[in-house]
Structure formats: C-alpha cells, structure tokens
C-alpha atoms as an extended CHARMM CRD file, in Angstrom:
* protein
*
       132  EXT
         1         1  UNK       CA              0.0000000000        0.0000000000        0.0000000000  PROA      1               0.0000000000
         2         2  UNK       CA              1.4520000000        3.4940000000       -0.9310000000  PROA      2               0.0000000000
         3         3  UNK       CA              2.1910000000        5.8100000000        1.5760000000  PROA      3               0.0000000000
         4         4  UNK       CA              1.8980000000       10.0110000000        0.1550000000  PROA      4               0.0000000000
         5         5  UNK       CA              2.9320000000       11.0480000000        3.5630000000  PROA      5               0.0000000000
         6         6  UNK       CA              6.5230000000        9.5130000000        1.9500000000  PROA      6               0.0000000000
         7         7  UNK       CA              6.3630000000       12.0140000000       -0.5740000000  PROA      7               0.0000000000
         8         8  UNK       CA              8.1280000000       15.2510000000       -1.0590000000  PROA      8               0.0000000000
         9         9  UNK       CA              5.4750000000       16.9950000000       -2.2270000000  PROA      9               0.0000000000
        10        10  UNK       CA              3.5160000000       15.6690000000        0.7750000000  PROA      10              0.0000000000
        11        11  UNK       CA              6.4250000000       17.2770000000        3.4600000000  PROA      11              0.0000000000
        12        12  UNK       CA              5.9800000000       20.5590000000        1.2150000000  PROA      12              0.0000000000
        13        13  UNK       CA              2.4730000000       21.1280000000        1.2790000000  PROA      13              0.0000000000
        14        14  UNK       CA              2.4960000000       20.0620000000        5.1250000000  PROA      14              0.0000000000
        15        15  UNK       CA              5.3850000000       22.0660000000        6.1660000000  PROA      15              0.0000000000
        16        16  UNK       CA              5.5670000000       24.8500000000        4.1500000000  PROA      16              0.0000000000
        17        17  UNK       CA              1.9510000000       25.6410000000        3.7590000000  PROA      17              0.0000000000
        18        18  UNK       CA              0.3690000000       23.7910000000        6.8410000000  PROA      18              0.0000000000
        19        19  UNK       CA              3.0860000000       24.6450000000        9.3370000000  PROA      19              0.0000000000
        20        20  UNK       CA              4.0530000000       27.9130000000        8.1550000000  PROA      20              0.0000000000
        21        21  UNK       CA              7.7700000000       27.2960000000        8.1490000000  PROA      21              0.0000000000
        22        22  UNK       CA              9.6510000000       28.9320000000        5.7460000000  PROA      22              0.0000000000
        23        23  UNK       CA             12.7520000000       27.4990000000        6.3960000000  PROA      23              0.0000000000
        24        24  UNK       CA             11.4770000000       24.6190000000        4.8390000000  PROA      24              0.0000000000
        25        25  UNK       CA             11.8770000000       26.2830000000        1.5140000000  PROA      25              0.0000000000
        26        26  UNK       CA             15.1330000000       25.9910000000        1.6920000000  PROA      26              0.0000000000
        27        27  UNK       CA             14.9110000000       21.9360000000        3.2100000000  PROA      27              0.0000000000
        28        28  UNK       CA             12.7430000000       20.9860000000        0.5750000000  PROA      28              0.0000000000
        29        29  UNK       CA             13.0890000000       23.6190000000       -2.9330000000  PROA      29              0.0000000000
        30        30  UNK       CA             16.3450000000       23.6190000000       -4.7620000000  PROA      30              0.0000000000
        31        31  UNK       CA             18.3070000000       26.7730000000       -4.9500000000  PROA      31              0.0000000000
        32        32  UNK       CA             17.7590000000       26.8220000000       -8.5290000000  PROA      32              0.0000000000
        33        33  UNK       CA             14.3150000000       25.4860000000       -8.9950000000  PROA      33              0.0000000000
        34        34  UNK       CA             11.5890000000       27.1660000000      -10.4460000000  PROA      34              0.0000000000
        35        35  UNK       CA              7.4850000000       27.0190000000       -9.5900000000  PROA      35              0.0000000000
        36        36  UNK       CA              5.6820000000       27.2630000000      -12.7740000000  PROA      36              0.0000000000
        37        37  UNK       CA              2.6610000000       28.9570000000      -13.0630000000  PROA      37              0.0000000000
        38        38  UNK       CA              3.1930000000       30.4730000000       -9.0800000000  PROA      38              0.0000000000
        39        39  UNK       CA              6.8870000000       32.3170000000       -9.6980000000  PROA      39              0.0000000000
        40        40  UNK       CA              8.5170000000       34.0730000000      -13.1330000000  PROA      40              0.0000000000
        41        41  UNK       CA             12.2670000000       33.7310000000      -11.9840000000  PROA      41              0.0000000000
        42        42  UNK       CA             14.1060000000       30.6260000000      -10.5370000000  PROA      42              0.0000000000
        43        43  UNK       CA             15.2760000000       29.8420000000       -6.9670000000  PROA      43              0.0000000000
        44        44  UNK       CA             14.3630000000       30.1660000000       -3.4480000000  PROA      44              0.0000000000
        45        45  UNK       CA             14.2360000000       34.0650000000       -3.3480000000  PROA      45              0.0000000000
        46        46  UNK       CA             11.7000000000       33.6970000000       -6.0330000000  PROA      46              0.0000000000
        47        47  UNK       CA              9.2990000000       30.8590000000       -4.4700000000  PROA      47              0.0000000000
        48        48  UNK       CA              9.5250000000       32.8790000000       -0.8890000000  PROA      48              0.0000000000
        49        49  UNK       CA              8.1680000000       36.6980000000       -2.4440000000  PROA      49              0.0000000000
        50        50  UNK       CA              5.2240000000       34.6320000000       -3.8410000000  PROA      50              0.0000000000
        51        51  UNK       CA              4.6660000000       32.8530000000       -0.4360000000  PROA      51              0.0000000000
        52        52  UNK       CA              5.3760000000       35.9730000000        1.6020000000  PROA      52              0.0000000000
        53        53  UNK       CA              2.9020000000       37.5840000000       -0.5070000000  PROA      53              0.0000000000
        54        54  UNK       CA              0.1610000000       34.9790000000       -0.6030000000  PROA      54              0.0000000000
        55        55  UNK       CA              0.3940000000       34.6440000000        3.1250000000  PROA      55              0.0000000000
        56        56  UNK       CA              0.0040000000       38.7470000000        3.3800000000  PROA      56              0.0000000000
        57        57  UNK       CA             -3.1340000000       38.2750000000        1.4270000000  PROA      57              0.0000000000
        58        58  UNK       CA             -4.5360000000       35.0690000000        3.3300000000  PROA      58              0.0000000000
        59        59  UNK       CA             -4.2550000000       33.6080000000        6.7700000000  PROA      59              0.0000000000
        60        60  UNK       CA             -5.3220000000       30.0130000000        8.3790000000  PROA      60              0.0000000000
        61        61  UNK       CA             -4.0770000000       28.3100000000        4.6440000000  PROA      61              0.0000000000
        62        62  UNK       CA             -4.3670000000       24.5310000000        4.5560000000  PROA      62              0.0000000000
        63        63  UNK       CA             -3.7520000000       22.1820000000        1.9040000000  PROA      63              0.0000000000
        64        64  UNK       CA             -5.0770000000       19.1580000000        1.7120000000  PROA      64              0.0000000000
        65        65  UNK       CA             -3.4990000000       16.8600000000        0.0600000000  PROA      65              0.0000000000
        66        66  UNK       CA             -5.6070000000       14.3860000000       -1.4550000000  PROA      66              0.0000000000
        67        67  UNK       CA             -2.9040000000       12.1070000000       -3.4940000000  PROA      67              0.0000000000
        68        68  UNK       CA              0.1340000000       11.8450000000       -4.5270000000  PROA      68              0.0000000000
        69        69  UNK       CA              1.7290000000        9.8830000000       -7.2580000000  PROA      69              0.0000000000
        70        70  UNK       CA              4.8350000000        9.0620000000       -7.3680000000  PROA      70              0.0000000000
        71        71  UNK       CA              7.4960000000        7.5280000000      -10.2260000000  PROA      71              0.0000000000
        72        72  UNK       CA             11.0940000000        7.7620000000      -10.6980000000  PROA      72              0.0000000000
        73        73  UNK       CA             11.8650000000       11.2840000000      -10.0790000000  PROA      73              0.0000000000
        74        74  UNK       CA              8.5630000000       13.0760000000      -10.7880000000  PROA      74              0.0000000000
        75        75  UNK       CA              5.7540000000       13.4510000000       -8.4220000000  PROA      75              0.0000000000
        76        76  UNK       CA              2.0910000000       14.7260000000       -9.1910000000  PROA      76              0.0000000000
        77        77  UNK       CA             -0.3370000000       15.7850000000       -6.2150000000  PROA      77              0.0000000000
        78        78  UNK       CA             -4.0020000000       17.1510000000       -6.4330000000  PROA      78              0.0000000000
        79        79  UNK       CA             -4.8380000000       19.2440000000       -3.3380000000  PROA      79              0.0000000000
        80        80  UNK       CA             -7.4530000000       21.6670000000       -2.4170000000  PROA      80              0.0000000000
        81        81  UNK       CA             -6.2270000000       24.6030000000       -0.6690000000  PROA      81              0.0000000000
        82        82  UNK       CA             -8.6230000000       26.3790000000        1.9670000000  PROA      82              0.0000000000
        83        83  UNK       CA             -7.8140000000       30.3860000000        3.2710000000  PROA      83              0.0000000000
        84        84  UNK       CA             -9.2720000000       33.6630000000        4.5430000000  PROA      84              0.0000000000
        85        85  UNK       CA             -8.7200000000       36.6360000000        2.5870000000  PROA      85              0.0000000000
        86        86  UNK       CA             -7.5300000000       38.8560000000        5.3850000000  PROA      86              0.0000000000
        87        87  UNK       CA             -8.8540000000       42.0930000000        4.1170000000  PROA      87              0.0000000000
        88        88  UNK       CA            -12.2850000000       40.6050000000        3.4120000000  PROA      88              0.0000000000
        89        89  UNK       CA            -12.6320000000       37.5970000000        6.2360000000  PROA      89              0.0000000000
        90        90  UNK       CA            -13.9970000000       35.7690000000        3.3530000000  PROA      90              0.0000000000
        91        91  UNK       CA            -13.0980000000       31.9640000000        3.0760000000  PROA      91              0.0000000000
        92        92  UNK       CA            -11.9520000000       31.0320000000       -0.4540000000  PROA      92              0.0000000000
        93        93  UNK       CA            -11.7690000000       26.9640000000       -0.9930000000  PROA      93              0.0000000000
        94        94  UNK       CA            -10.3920000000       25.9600000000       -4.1640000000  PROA      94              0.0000000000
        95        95  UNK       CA             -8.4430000000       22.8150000000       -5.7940000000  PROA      95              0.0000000000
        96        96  UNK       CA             -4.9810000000       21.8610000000       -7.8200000000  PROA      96              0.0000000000
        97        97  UNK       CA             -2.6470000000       20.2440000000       -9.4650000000  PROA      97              0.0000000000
        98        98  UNK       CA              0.9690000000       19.9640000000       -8.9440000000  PROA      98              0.0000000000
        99        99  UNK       CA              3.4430000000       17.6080000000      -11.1450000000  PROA      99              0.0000000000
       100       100  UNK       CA              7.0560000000       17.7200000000       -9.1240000000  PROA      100             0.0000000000
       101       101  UNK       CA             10.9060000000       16.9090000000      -10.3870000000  PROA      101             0.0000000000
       102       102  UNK       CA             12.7150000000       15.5820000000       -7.8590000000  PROA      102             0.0000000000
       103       103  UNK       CA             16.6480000000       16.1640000000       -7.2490000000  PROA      103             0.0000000000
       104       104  UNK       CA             18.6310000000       15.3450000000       -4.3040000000  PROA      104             0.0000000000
       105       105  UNK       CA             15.1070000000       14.7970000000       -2.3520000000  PROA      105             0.0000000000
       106       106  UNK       CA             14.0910000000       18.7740000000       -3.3890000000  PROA      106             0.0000000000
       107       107  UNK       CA             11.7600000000       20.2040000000       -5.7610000000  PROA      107             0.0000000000
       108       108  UNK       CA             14.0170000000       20.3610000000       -8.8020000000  PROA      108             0.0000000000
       109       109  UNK       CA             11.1270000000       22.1000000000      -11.0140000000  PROA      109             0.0000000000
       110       110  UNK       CA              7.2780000000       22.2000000000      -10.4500000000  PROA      110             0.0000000000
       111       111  UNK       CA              4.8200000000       22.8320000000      -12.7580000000  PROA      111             0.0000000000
       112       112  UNK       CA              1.3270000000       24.5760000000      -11.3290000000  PROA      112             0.0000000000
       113       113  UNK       CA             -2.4280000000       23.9870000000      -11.9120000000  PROA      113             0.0000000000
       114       114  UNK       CA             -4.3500000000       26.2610000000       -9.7450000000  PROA      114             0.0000000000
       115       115  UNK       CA             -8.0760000000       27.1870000000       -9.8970000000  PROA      115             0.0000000000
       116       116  UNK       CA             -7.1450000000       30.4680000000       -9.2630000000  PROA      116             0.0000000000
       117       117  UNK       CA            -10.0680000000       31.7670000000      -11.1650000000  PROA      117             0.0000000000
       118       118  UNK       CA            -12.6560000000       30.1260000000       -8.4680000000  PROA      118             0.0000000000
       119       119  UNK       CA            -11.1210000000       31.6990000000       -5.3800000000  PROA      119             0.0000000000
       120       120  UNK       CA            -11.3010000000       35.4070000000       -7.3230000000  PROA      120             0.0000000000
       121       121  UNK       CA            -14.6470000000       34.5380000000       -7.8800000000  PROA      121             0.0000000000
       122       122  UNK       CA            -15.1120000000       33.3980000000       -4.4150000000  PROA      122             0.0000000000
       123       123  UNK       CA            -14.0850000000       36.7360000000       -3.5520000000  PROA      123             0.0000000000
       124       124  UNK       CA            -16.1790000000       38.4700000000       -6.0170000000  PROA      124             0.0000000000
       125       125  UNK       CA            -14.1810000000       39.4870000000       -8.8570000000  PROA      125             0.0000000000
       126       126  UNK       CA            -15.9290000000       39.0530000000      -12.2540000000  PROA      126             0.0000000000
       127       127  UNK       CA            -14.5340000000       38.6650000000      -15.9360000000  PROA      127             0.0000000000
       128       128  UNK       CA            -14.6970000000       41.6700000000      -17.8820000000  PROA      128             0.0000000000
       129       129  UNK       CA            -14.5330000000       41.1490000000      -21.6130000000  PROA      129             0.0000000000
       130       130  UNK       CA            -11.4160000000       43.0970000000      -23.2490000000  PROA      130             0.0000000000
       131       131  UNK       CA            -11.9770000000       46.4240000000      -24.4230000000  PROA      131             0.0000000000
       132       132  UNK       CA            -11.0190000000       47.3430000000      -28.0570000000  PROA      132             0.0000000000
C-alpha cells in the first residue's frame, strides 16, 4: 500500500503551507528550482516573495493533500487549498494540481495547476470582456 505522507510533495504542502515554516523552503526547494505557473524567476528568493505575498493576502491556509503519485523522479499531487482573505474575512476553498521533479530529495522544477479563477470569484471578482 502506498504511503503520500513519503512524498516530497507531501512534506511541502504540510510544512511549508500547513506549518508555516519557511525554512522549509530551503529543506525541501532547490536553490535553482523554479514554480511554474506560481513564480517568473528561478530559486528560493523567487518561491519565498510569492509565499510571503500569498500569506500577506490570506491567513489560516491549509492544503489538503488528497494524493500523490509518485514515479522515478517526478511526483504529481491534487490538493485543495482552503484560506481567509484577510482584508475581506472571506473563506476562499479551491483545488490543484501539482506535477514535481525531484533532485537530491528537493523540488528540482514544479509545474502549477491552480483554480485560481474560483477563489477570485469566491471573492467576487468578475470577468470583464477586453476592451477594443
């Protein structure tokens, strides 16, 4: 029987996220690795501004993880993350994807699937079509 509390992604999502330790960036995210669809640049500096920020937005985050697969060196979880928006109080519950390289038991490279969209529209934002 498989075991995702084995997994990498599994410590990151519980440590990182769950437990609010940032020093677990650096345990767990290579120096060089880059976050896909979360971060632009590469590296822990990187990965920590978008944390930082994200937790200055939201508090009591929690990610479920829900499975995790695991194969040679890539990993792919689907999660749901739960938060408040701080400035509203509202709760915002939406899901994910993440698909994992792993290096030296670190995130090498990670490659993000938020429903971003649903927790904006949890908060109220609307699509506007493009003005032309």
């Amino acid at each position: 029987m498989r075991s995702i509390n084995t997994t990498v992604q599994y410590q990151w999502f519980n440590k990182v996220w769950n437990n609010e330790d940032e020093t677990a960036i650096d345990e767990l995210f290579a120096e060089d690795a880059i976050a896909h669809g979360l971060t632009e640049e590469p590296g822990t500096a990187a990965f920590k501004a978008f944390y930082n920020n994200f937790k200055n937005q939201f508090s009591n985050i929690h990610v479920e993880v829900h499975d995790v697969l695991s194969e040679g060196d890539m990993e792919a979880s689907r999660c749901k993350v739960k938060a408040i928006e701080k400035a509203s109080g509202k709760p915002v519950e939406f899901s994910g994807v993440c698909i994992t390289r792993i290096k030296d038991g670190k995130i090498a490279e990670a490659w993000n699937h938020y429903d971003f969209l649903n927790m904006y529209q949890q908060l109220g934002y609307t699509l506007q079509p493009a003005v032309v």
